[in-house]
N, C-alpha and C positions, 0 to 999 in steps of 0.2 A: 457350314453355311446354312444350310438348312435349320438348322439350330436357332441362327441368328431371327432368321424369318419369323418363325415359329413363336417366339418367347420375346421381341422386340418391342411391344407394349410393355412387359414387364419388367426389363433391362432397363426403358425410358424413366416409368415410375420410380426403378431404385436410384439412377441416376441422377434424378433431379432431388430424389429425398437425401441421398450424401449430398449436391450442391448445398440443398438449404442447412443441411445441418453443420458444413463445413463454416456458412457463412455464420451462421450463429454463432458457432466457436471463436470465430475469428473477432466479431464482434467482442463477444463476450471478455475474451482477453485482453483486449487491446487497452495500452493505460490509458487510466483516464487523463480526458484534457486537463493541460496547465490551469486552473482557475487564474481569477485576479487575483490576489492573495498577498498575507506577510510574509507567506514561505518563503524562506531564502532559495530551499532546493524543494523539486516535485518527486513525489514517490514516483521508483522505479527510474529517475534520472541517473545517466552515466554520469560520475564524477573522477571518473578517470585523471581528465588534465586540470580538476581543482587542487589549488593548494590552501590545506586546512591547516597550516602553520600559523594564521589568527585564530583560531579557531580552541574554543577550552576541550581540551579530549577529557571526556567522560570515562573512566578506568574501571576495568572489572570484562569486559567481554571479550569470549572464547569465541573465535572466527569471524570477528570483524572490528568496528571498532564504531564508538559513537562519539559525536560531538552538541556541544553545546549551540545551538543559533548565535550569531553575535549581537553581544550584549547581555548575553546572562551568564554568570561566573557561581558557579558550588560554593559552598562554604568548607574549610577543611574543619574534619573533629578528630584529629590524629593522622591517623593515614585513611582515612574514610573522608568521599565527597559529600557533602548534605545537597540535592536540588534545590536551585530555589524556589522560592513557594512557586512564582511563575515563571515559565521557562519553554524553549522549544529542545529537543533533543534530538538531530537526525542519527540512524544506523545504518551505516556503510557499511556492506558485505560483499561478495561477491556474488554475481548473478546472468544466466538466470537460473545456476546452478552450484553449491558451493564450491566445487572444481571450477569454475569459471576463473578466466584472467582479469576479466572487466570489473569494476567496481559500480555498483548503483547507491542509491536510497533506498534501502528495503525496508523501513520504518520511521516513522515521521512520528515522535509523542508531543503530546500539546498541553500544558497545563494554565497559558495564560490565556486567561480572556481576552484578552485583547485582537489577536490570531483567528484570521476569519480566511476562510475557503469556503466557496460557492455559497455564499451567506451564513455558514454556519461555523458557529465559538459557542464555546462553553457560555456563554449565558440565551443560548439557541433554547426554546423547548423541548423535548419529545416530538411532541407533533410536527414542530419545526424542522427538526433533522431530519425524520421521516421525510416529510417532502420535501425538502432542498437537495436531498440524497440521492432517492428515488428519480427526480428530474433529469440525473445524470447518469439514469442508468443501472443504478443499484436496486437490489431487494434486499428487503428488510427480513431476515433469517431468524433474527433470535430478540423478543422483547422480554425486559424486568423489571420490576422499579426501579434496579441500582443501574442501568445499561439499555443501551441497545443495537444490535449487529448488523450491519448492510454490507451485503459481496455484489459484488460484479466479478463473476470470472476469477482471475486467482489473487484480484485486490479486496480487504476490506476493511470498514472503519469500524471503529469500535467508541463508541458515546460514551460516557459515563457523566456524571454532575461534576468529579475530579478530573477528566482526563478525556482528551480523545488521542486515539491511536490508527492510524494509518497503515495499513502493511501490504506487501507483494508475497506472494509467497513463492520460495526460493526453491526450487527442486535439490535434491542428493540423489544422485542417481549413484554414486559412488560410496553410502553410506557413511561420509566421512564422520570422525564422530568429535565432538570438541571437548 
């Protein structure tokens, strides 16, 4: 008791310095909002009770599975898919860990212009995506000429003049391996 007394200024200080840093975090994780958008699905959405029997399965991936948006169809060159030039491609895995039962969107790739989220598509600038990004909460981590990289917490996008790419990223706590 006397303890308490004694050191109670100090215990206050730590106290409220883990509240804010709690809430940062919490912040920080939290998916981002649904934009307006062509997306069919939002990154990090449960897609549990979808049924993606319209849907073109993209073949080739070890512990999940991807699909094509509807309305874009691969081309076959044997037993190989070609993309088409423009296309959306969501990646179902499980989340928010690969042991998990639940299924989300843990990847969202974008290659048509057309496809706009929070104002930003592939014919966005640099400085565009910068702050249409940023407005939402992201910082811009990594710039190039050929890319640029914005995280919030464990979401981020990734820009290019070809592509942009969306992702959650997925814990293995169980190192499972594919």
């Amino acid at each position: 008791m006397h303890f308490l007394k004694k050191h109670k200024k100090g215990l206050l200080i730590i106290s409220i310095f883990l509240l804010v840093f709690i809430c940062i975090f919490v912040f920080a994780n939290r998916k981002p909002k649904r934009p307006v958008t062509d997306l069919e699905f939002w990154i990090g959405e449960n897609v549990d009770e979808v049924d993606f029997s319209g849907y073109v399965e993209k073949f080739g991936l070890f512990g999940g599975r991807e699909f094509y948006g509807s309305g874009y169809v691969p081309t076959l060159d044997g037993d190989r898919q070609i993309d088409p030039e423009h296309c959306v491609i969501y990646t179902v895995t499980s989340f928010p860990d690969y042991s998990s039962n639940k299924r989300h969107v843990t990847r969202i790739t974008i290659t048509d212009p057309d496809v706009t989220f929070y104002g930003i598509s592939l014919n966005s600038t640099h400085k565009e995506f910068e702050r249409l990004i940023t407005e939402q909460g992201f910082r811009i981590t990594d710039t190039a000429a050929n890319h640029h990289t914005a995280k919030r917490g464990k979401y981020t996008v990734i820009f290019t003049k070809d592509s942009i790419r969306i992702n959650v990223k997925v814990r293995n706590l169980f190192g499972i391996q594919f």
